[in-house]
C-alpha positions as semicolon CSV with decimal commas, in nm:
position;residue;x (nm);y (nm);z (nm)
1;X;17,724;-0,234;22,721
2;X;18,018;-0,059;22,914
3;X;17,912;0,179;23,145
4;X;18,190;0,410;23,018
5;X;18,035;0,361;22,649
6;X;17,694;0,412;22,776
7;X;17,823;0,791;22,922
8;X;17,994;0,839;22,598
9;X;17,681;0,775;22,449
10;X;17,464;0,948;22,671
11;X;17,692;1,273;22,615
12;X;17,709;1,264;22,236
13;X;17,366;1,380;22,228
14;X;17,395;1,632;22,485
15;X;17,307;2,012;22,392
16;X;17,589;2,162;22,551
17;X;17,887;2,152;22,326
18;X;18,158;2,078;22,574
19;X;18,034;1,798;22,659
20;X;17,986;1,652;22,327
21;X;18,316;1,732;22,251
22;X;18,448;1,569;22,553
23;X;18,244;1,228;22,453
24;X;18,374;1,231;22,089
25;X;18,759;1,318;22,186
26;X;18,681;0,970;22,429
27;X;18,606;0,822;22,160
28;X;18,871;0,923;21,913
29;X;19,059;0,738;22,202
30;X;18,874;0,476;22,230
31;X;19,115;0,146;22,270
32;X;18,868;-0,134;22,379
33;X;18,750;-0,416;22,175
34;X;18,385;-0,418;22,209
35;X;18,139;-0,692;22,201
36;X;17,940;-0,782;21,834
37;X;17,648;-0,630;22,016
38;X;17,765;-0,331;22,113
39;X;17,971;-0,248;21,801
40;X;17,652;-0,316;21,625
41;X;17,477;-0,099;21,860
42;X;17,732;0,203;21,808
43;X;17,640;0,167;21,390
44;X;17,291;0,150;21,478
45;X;17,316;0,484;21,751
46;X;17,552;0,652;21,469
47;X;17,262;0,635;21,219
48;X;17,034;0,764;21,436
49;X;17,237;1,115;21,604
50;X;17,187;1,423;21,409
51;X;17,451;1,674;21,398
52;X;17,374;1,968;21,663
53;X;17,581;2,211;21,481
54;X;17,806;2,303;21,162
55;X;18,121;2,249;21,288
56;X;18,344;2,012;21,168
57;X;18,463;1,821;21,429
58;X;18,157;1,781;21,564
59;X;18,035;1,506;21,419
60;X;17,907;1,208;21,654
61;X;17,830;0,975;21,414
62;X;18,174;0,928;21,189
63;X;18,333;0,937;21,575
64;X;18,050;0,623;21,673
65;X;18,173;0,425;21,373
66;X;18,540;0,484;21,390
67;X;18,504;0,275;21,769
68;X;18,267;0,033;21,648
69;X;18,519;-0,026;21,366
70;X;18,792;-0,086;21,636
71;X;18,554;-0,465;21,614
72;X;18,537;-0,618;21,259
73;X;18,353;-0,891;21,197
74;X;18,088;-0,980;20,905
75;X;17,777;-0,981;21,068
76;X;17,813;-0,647;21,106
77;X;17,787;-0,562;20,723
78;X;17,404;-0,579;20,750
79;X;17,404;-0,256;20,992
80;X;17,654;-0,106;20,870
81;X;17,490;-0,141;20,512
């Protein structure tokens, strides 16, 4: 995994909501093609994250998918399903 996905990841789950903003804004950004692996593993971690709060925007797991989605390929159907 990329070490700067791994932060990203790390800070998505974070209490504090300025960081978790900051992590989903990088990913709204987000520009690199990933490995199968890893996008697979962003489906997988976007399952899993439960939203912290009511606001809108923060939602980590619709921001996880919209990067892993950067990478299509059909072996990821299975996850995503």
């Amino acid at each position: 995994m990329n070490v700067e996905m791994q932060v990203i990841l790390d800070q998505l789950e974070e209490e504090n909501l300025g960081i978790r903003k900051k992590a989903i804004e990088a990913l709204k950004k987000w520009e690199y093609q990933l490995e199968l692996e890893d996008a697979c593993l962003l489906l997988e971690k976007a399952a899993e994250i439960k939203p912290l709060c009511e606001d809108e925007w923060d939602n980590p797991s619709y921001a996880l998918v919209t990067a892993a989605c950067i990478f299509i390929h059909e072996d990821m159907v299975p996850v995503i399903e």
